[in-house]
C-alpha positions in Angstrom: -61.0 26.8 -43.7 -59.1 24.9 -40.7 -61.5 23.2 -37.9 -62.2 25.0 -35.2 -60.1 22.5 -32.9 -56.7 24.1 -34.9 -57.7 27.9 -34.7 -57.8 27.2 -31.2 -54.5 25.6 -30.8 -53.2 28.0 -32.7 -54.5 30.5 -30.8 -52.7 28.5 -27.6 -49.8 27.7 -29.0 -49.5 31.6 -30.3 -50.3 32.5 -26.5 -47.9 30.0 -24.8 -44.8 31.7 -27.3 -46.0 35.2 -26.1 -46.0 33.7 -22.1 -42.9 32.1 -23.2 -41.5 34.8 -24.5 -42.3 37.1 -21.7 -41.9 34.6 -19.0 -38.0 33.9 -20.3 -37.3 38.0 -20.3 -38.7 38.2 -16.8 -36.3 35.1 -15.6 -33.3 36.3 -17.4 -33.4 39.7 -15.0 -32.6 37.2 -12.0 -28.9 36.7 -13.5 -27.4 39.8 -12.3 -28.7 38.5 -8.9 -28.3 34.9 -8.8 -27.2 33.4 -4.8 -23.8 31.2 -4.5 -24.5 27.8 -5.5 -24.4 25.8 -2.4 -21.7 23.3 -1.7 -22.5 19.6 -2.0 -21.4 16.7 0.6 -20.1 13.6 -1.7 -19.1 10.3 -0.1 -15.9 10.1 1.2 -13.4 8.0 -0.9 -10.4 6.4 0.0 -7.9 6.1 -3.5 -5.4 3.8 -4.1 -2.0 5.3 -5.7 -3.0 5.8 -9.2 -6.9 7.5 -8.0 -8.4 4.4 -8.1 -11.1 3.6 -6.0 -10.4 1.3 -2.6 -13.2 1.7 -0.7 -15.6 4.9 -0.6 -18.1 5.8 2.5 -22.0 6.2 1.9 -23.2 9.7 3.7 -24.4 10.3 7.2 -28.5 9.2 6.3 -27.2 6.2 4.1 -26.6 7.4 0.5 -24.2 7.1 -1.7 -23.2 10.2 -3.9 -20.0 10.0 -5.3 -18.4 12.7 -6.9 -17.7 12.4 -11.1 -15.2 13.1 -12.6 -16.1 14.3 -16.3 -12.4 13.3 -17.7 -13.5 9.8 -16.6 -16.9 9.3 -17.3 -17.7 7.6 -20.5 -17.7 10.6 -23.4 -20.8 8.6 -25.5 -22.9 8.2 -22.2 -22.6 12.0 -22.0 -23.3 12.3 -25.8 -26.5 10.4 -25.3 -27.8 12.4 -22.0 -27.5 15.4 -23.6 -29.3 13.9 -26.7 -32.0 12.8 -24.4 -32.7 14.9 -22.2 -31.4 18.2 -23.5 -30.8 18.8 -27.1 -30.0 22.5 -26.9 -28.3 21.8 -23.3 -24.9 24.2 -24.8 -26.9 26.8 -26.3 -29.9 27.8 -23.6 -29.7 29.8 -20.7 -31.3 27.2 -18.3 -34.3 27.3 -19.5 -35.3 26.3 -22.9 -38.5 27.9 -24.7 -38.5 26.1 -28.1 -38.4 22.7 -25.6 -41.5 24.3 -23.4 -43.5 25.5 -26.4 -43.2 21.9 -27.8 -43.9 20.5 -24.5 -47.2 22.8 -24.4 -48.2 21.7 -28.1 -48.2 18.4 -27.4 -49.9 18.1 -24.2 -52.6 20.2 -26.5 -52.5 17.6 -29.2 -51.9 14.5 -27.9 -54.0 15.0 -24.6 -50.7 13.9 -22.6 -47.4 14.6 -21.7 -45.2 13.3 -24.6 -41.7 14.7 -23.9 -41.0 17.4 -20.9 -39.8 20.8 -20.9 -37.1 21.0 -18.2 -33.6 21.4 -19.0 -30.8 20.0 -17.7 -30.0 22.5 -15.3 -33.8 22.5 -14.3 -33.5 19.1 -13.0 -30.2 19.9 -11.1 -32.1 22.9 -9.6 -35.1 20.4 -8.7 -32.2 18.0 -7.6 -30.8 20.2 -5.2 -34.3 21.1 -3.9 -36.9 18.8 -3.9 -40.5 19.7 -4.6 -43.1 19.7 -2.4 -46.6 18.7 -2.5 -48.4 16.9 -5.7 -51.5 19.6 -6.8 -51.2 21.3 -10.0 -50.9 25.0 -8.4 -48.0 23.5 -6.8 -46.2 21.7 -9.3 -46.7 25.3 -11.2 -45.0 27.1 -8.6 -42.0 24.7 -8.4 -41.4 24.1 -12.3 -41.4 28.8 -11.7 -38.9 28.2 -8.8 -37.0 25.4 -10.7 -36.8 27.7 -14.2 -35.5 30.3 -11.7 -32.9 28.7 -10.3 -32.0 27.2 -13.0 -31.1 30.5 -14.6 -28.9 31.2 -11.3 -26.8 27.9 -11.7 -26.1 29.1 -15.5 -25.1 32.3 -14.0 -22.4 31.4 -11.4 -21.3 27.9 -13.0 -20.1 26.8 -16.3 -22.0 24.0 -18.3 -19.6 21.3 -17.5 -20.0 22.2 -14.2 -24.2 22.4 -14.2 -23.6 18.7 -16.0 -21.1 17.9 -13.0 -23.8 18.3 -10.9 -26.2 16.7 -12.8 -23.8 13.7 -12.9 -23.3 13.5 -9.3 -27.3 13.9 -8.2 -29.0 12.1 -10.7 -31.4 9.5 -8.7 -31.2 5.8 -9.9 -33.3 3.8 -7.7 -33.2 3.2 -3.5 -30.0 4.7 -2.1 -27.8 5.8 -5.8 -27.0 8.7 -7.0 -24.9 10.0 -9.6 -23.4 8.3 -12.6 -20.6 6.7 -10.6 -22.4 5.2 -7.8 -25.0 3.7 -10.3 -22.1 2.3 -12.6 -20.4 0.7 -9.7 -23.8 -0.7 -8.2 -25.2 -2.1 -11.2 -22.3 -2.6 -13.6 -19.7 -3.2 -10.8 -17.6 -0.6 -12.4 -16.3 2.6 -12.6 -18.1 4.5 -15.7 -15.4 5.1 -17.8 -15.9 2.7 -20.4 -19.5 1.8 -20.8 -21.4 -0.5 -23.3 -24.1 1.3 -25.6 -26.7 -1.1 -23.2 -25.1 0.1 -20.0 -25.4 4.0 -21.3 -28.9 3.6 -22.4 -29.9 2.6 -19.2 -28.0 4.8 -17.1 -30.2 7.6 -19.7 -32.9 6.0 -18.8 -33.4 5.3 -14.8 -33.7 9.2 -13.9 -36.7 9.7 -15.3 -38.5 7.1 -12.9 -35.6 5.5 -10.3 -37.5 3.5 -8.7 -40.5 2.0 -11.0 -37.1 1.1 -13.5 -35.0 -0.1 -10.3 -33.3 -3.1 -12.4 -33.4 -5.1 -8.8 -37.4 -5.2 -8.6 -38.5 -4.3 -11.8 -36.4 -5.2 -14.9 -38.9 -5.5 -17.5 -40.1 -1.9 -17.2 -35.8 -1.2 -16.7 -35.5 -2.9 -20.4 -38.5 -1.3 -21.9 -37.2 2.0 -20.6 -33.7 1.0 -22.4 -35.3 0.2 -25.5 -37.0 3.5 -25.8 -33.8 5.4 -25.5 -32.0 3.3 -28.1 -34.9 3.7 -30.3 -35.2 7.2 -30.4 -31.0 8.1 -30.0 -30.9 5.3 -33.1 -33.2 7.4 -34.8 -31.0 10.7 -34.2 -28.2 8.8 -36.0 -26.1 8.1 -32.9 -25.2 4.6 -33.5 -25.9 1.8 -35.8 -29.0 -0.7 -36.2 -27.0 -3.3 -35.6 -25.1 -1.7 -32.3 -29.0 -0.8 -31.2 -29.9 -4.3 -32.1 -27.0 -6.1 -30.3 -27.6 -3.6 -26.9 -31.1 -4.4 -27.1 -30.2 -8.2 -26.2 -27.5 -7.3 -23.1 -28.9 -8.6 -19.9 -30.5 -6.3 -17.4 -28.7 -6.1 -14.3 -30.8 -7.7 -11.7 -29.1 -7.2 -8.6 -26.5 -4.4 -7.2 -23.0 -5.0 -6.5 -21.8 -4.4 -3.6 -19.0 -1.1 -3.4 -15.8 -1.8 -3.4 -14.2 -2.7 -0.1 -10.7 -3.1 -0.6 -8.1 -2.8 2.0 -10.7 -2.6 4.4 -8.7 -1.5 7.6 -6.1 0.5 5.3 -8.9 2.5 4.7 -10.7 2.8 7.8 -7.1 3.8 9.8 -7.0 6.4 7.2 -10.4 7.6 7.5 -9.3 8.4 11.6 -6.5 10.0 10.8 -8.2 12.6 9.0 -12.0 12.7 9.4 -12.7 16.1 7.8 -10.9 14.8 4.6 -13.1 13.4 1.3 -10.5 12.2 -0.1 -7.7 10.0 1.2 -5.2 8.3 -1.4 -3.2 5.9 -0.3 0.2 4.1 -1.2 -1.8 0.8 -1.7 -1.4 -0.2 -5.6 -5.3 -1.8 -6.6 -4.7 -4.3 -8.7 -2.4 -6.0 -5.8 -4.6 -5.5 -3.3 -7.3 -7.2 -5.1 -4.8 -10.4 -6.2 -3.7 -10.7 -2.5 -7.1 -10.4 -0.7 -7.9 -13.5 -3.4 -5.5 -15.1 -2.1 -6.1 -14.5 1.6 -9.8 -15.5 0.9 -8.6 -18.8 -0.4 -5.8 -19.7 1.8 -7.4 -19.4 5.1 -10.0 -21.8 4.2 -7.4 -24.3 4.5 -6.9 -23.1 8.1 -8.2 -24.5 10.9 -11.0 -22.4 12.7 -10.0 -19.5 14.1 -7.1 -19.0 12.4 -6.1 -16.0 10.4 -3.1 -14.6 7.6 -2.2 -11.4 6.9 0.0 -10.3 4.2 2.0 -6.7 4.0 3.7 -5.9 0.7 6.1 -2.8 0.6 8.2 -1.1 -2.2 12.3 -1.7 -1.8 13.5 1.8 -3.0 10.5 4.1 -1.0 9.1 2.5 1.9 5.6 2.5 0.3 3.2 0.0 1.7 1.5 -1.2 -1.8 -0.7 -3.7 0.2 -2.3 -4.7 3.3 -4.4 -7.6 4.1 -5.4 -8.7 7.5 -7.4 -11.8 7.6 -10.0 -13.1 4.6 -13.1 -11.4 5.4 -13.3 -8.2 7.9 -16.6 -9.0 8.7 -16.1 -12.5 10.4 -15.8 -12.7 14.0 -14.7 -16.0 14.3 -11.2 -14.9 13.0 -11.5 -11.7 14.7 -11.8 -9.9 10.7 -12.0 -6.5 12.5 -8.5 -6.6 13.9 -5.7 -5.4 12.2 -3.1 -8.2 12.1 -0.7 -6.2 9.9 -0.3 -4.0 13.1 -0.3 -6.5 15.9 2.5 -7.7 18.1 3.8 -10.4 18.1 6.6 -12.8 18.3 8.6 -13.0 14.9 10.3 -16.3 15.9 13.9 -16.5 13.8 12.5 -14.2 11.6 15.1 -11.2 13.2 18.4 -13.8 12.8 19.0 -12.4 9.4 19.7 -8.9 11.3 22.1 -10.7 13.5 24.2 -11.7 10.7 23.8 -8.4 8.9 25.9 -7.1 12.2 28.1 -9.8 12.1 29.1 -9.1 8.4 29.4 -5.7 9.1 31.5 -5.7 11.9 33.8 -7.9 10.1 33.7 -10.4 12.8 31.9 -13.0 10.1 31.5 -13.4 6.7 28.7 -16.2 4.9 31.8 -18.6 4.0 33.2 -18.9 7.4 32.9 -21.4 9.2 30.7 -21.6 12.8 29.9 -24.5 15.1 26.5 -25.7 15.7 27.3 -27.8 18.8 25.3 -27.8 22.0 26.1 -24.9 23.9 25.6 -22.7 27.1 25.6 -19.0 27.2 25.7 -18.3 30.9 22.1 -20.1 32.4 21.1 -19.7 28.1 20.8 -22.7 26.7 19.3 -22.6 23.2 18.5 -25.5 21.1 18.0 -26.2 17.6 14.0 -26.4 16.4 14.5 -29.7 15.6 16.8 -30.4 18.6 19.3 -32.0 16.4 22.8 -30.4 15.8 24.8 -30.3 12.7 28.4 -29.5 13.8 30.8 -27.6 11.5 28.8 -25.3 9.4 29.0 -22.1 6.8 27.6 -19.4 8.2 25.5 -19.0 5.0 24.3 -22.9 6.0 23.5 -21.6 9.2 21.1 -18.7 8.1 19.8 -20.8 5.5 18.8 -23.5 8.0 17.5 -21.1 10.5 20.2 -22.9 13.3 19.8 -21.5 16.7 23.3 -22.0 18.5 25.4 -20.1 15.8 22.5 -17.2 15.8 23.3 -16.8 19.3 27.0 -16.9 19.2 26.6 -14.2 16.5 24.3 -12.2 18.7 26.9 -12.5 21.7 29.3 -11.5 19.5 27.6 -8.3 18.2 25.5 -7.7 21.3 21.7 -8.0 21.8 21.3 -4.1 22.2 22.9 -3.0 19.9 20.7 -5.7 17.4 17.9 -3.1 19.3 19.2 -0.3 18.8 20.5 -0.8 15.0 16.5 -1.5 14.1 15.1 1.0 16.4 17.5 3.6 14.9 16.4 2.2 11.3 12.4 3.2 12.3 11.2 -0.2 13.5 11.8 -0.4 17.4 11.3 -4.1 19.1 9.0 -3.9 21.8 10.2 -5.5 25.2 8.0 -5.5 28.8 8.8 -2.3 30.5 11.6 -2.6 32.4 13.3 -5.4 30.7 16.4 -4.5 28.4 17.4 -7.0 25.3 18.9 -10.3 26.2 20.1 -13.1 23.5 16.7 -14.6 23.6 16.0 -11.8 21.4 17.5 -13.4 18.4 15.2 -16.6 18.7 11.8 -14.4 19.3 11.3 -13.2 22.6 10.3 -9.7 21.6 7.1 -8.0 20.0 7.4 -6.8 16.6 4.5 -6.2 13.6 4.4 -7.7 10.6 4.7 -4.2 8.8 7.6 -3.5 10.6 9.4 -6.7 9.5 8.2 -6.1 5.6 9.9 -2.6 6.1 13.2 -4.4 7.6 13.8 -6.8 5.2 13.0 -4.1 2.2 15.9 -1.9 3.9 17.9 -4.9 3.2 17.0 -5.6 -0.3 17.4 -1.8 -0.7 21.2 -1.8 0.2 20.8 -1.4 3.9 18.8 1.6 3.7 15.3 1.3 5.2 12.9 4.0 4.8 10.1 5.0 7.2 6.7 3.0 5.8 4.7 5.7 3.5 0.9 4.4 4.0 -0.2 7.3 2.2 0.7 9.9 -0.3 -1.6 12.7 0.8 0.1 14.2 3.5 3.6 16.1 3.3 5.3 16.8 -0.1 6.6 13.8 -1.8 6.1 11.2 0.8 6.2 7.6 0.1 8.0 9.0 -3.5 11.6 9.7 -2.1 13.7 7.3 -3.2 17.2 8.7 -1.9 16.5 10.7 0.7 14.9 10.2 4.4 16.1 6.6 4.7 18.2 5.5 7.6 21.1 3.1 8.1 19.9 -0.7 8.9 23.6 -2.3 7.5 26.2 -1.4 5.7 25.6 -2.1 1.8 28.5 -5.1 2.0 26.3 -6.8 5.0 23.1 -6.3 3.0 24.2 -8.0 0.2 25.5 -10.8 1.8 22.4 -11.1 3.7 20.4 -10.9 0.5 22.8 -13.5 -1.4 22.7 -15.4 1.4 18.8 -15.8 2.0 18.3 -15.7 -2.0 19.4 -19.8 -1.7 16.8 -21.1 1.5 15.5 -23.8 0.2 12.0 -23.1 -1.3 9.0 -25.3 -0.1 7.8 -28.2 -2.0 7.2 -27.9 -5.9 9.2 -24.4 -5.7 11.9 -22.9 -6.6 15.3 -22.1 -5.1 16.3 -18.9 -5.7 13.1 -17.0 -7.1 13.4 -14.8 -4.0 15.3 -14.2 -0.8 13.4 -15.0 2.2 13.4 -16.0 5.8 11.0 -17.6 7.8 9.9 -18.3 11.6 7.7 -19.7 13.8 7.1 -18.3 17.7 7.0 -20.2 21.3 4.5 -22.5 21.5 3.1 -22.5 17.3 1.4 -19.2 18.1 3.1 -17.5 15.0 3.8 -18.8 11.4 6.1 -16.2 9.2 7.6 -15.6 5.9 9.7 -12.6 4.8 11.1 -12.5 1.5 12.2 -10.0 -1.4 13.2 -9.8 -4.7 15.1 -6.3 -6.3 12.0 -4.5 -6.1 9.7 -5.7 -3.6 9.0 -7.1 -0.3 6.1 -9.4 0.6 5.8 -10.3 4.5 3.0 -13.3 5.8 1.8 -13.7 8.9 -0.3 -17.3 10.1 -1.8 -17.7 13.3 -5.2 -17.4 15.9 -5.4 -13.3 16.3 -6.3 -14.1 20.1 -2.8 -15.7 20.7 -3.7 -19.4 21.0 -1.2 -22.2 20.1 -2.1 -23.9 16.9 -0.1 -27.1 17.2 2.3 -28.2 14.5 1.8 -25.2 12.8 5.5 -23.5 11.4 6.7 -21.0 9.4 8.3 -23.3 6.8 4.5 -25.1 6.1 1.8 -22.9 6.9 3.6 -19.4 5.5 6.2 -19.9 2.9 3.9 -21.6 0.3 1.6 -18.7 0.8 4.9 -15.8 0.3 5.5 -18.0 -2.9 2.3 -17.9 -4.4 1.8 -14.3 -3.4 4.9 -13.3 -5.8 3.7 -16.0 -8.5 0.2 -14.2 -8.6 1.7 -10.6 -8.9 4.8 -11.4 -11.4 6.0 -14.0 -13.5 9.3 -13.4 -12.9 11.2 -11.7 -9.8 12.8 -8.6 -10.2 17.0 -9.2 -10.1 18.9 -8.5 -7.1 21.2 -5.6 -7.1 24.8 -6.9 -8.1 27.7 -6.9 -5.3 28.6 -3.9 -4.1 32.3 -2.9 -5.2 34.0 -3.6 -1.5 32.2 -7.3 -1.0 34.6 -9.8 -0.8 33.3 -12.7 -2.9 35.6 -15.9 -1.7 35.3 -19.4 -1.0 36.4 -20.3 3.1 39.8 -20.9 2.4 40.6 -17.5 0.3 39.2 -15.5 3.2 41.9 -13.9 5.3 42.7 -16.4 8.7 40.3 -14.1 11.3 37.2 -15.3 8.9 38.2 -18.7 8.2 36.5 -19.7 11.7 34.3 -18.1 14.0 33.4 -19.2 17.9 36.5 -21.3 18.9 36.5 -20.8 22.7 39.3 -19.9 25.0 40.9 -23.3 26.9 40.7 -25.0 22.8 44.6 -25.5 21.8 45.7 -23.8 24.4 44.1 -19.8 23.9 44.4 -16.7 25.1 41.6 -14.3 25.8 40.4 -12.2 23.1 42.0 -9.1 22.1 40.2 -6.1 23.7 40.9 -2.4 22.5 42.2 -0.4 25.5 42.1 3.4 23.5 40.3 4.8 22.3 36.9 4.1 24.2 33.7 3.3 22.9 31.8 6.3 21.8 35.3 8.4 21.9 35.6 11.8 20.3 39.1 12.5 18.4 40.7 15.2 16.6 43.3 14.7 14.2 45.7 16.7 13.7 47.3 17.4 10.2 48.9 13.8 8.6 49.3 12.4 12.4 48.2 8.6 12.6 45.8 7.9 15.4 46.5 5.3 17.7 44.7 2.4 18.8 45.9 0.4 21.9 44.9 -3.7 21.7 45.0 -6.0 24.7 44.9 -10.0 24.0 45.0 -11.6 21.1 46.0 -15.0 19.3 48.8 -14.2 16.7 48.4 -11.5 14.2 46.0 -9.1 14.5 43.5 -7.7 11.7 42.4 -4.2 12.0 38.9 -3.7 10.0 37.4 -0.4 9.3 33.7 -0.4 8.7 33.8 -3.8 8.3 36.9 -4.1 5.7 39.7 -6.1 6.4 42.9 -4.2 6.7 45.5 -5.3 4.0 48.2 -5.5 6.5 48.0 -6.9 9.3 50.3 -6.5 12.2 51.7 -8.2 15.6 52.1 -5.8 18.9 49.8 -3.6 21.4 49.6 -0.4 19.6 48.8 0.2 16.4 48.5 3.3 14.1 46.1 4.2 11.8 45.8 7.3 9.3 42.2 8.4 9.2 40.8 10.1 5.6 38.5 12.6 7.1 35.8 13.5 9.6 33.1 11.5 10.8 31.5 8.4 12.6 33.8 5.5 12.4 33.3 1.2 13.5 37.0 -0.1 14.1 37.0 -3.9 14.6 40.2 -5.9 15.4 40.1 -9.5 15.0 42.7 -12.2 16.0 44.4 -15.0 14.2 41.0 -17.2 15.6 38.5 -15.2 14.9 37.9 -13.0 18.2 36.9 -10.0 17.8 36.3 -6.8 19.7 34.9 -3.1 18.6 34.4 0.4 19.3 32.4 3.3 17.3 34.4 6.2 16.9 33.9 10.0 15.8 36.8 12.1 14.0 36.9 15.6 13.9 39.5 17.7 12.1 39.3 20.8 9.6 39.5 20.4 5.7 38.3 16.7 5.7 35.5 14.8 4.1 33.6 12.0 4.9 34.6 8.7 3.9 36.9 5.9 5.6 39.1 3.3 3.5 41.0 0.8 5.0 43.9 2.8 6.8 47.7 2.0 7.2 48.7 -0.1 9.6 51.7 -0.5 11.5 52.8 -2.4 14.7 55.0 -1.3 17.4 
């Protein structure tokens, strides 16, 4: 005959299957009746291109409770949680009765609570309500509301959705919860690929958050550990030898901080749209990440309270894949909460490359002719050289290279100041001037207001062809944008002037201990050393670097050449090991040396009074900005005043084959559209007019034309 002590067990145990029993009937009739589940705030998170994280935003009353993703949380940590905590987790209701009977039997044998009763889904029902109060009538009542509710959730959600929630609420220790928040606070990682050590303890902390905090107690963190790996080992889910090696991994001892990449990125986002959770952004991680290292230990080398900032930008879409501004956001001495990508400021010579794209195209230079670099006046503007030398007869692919102020000007004279302002406003990037004041030719050594961004996204319209696209910061707003890699891009230069910029700028000598040619790049430093810059590209991306104090200061000495090239090189050496190729020339470039160019190019910027000169030729009709109509095959005719010798008609910027002598010339027009007619004497001057044909049963498209002189 038994003791007396096992009848009466029996007799309990048989008593708590019947209240079981009963107790599970009466809870499934709440099913047909069960409330909405109620929605959940999550942090807000701010994505990089791919869905990676950037930087995400702890809630309102300081917690951080980030929302999982089950197709990227590790698959073995969710083996093992299950394992743990809910055996039967797929095949109960929400409540278990085999796991409360056994939870009843040995409390009664054992005197103490050996393993619990609630299911998975309880806890998410206690999760999403706390208990209240600490008697035993009380934590009766609230293990009968939490069985309850726990039936609801398995009515109105799936199990990967109850397990969602458990992922996302799951406490682990001061302000964590959820599996992602913990991975990334104690691991310093996203939990997708966990060690059997880092899944045990993420198993483990739950059940007591804050005596296991691995922080301030990591002996009891690594005893919890070890009883997880003991009893999954003993389930058969891994190896003694796995167990024995995870056993040995170090216990996290202090939290990582969250990730805080492209700090103001993010933050300008977050403005933009307040209500939204999720915000992803054009910024690729993994660069953003390589240039804030670099940021960090560059401007350590600066002198105090000076700053960098670095923009990078896609060629082909406009997308802005990073954006630093300063090392560290949170120093005030370099002013770490401005955003420097955005600021303007003076870009120096950094726009002379656009002065020379103008010049191409209007066919009034090309980079073999030649251009004097002599000291010269243009009216009461006097510009000098940085170095206030001179260096006489030059290429004009020498004078872009060396960054030489006098034949920049001329150029910009030639081509016109506002229309260099109107070409890049029209492109997306306008140049900001004091109100009132229109562009003069001291626009073309700096004295304008531009942002950094908006010079990245000039200088990747030219290494895109001449088209620039508008900058795509992020890829959550509108269908398809910062992805459109043919349409929505405006005209910055003709695809023949963006080549020769890009050829041209390719061969600037590099700083010390680099490389000529890796890249094309200019660079420029503003009035007074207030502004240090370096633009430069190769075929598939555009980096753009900033140096300078963020409250406008002078730093003396400090140029482009030194204080930002080095820093465009090594931002292109830590991102790729080798440049992508330039595009090749396009089919209409004229690829010479000086003395195969027709005469009109051979030399530009002779004056009138040298050998005895005319004035320039000037076209008399049609006027600028005229509208004609062509009618069936007959030519047009353009009407020239002045002129040395022959004259050369360009259309588009391509020389006419045939040049011709006399006043009036005709031309044949292929169809309808916006047209830039450029005639050029026998010396290189040069005058233009924009033009618009109409006429039925054209197309688009203007070669060359027929010439002839009367």
């Amino acid at each position: 005959m038994r003791p007396r002590w096992q009848r009466v067990a029996g007799c309990v145990a048989l008593g708590a299957v019947l209240l079981g029993g009963g107790l599970y009937a009466w809870l499934a009739g709440v099913r047909a009746a069960a409330p909405p589940v109620p929605a959940l705030a999550y942090s807000t998170e701010v994505q990089d291109h791919e869905g990676r994280l950037l930087r995400p935003f702890a809630l309102a009353d300081g917690r951080w409770r980030l929302a999982p993703d089950l197709a990227h949380v590790d698959r073995r940590y969710i083996d093992m949680l299950i394992a743990y905590e809910d055996r039967r987790f797929y095949q109960h209701g929400g409540v278990d009765p085999l796991a409360l009977i056994r939870a009843v039997g040995q409390l009664i044998t054992h005197g103490r609570i050996v393993s619990g009763g609630s299911t998975l889904t309880m806890q998410v029902a206690r999760l999403m309500q706390p208990r209240e109060g600490t008697g035993f009538g009380t934590k009766l009542a609230s293990k009968l509301t939490e069985m309850r509710r726990a039936i609801e959730l398995e009515a109105r959600l799936s199990k990967l959705e109850i397990l969602a929630l458990y992922l996302a609420l799951a406490p682990y220790g001061g302000n964590i919860e959820g599996v992602r928040a913990a991975s990334l606070a104690w691991f310093g990682k996203e939990p997708r690929r966990l060690s059997l050590a880092e899944a045990a303890l993420l198993v483990a902390l739950p059940q007591a958050p804050e005596a296991r905090r691995p922080d301030r107690h990591p002996v009891q963190a690594d005893l919890a550990r070890e009883a997880v790996l003991a009893r999954l080992g003993e389930a058969g889910l891994f190896g003694a030898a796995e167990a024995e090696f995870a056993r040995r991994a170090r216990i996290p001892t202090q939290r990582t901080d969250m990730p805080m990449l492209a700090v103001h990125a993010a933050d300008a986002a977050r403005r933009e749209r307040p209500t939204a959770r999720v915000h992803q952004l054009a910024i690729d991680a993994a660069s953003q990440l390589r240039l804030e290292r670099l940021a960090g230990e560059r401007v350590r080398d600066l002198g105090p309270h000076t700053s960098l900032a670095l923009v990078m930008v896609d060629n082909a879409s406009g997308e802005v894949l990073a954006r630093v501004s300063g090392a560290d956001p949170l120093d005030p001495g370099r002013a770490g909460a401005v955003d420097l990508t955005r600021a303007l400021r003076s870009p120096g010579s950094t726009l002379k490359p656009f002065i020379y794209g103008l010049a191409f195209e209007d066919g009034v230079a090309h980079p073999e002719t030649l251009i004097e670099d002599r000291p010269s006046r243009f009216g009461a503007y006097h510009p000098r050289n940085f170095d206030r030398d001179y260096q006489g007869t030059v290429s004009v692919r020498q004078a872009l290279q060396f960054s030489l102020n006098v034949p920049a000007v001329a150029l910009l004279q030639a081509v016109g100041p506002q229309r260099l302002a109107s070409r890049l406003g029209g492109a997306g990037f306008a140049l900001h001037l004091p109100p009132g004041e229109v562009p003069g030719l001291a626009v073309g050594l700096g004295g304008v207001g531009i942002s950094l961004e908006s010079l990245a996204g000039l200088y990747a319209g030219v290494a895109n062809g001449g088209r620039a696209h508008a900058l795509a910061t992020r890829l959550d707003v509108g269908a398809g944008q910062g992805r459109d890699e043919t349409n929505g891009s405006r005209r910055l230069l003709s695809p023949v002037a963006a080549w020769y910029l890009a050829d041209a700028l390719s061969g600037t000598p590099a700083p010390l201990n680099e490389r000529t040619g890796r890249i094309a790049f200019k660079t420029g430093t503003s009035f007074g050393y207030r502004d240090a810059w370096a633009v430069g590209f190769d075929g598939r991306r555009t980096i753009a670097v900033w140096v300078g104090r963020p409250d406008g200061q002078p730093v003396p000495g400090m140029i482009g050449r030194d204080a930002a090239a080095p820093i465009l090189f090594e931002a292109f050496a830590r991102l790729v090991t080798k440049p992508a190729p330039f595009a090749p020339a396009p089919h209409a470039a004229l690829v010479a040396r000086n003395n195969d160019l027709p005469p009109p190019l051979r030399h530009f910027g002779r004056r009138v009074g040298e050998a005895g000169l005319a004035d320039g030729p000037r076209i008399t009709f049609p006027p600028d900005g005229a509208r004609l109509e062509q009618q069936g095959d007959d030519p047009l005719v353009l009407k020239v005043n002045g002129g040395t010798g022959r004259l050369t008609v360009l259309v588009d910027g391509v020389p006419n084959s045939k040049p011709a002598e006399g006043a009036t010339l005709f031309w044949q027009p292929a169809g309808v559209g916006f047209v830039r007619l450029t005639v050029m004497d026998a010396v290189g001057r040069a005058d233009s007019v924009v033009l618009r044909i109409s006429g039925p049963e054209t197309h688009q498209g203007f070669p060359a034309g027929q010439l002839s002189g009367r």
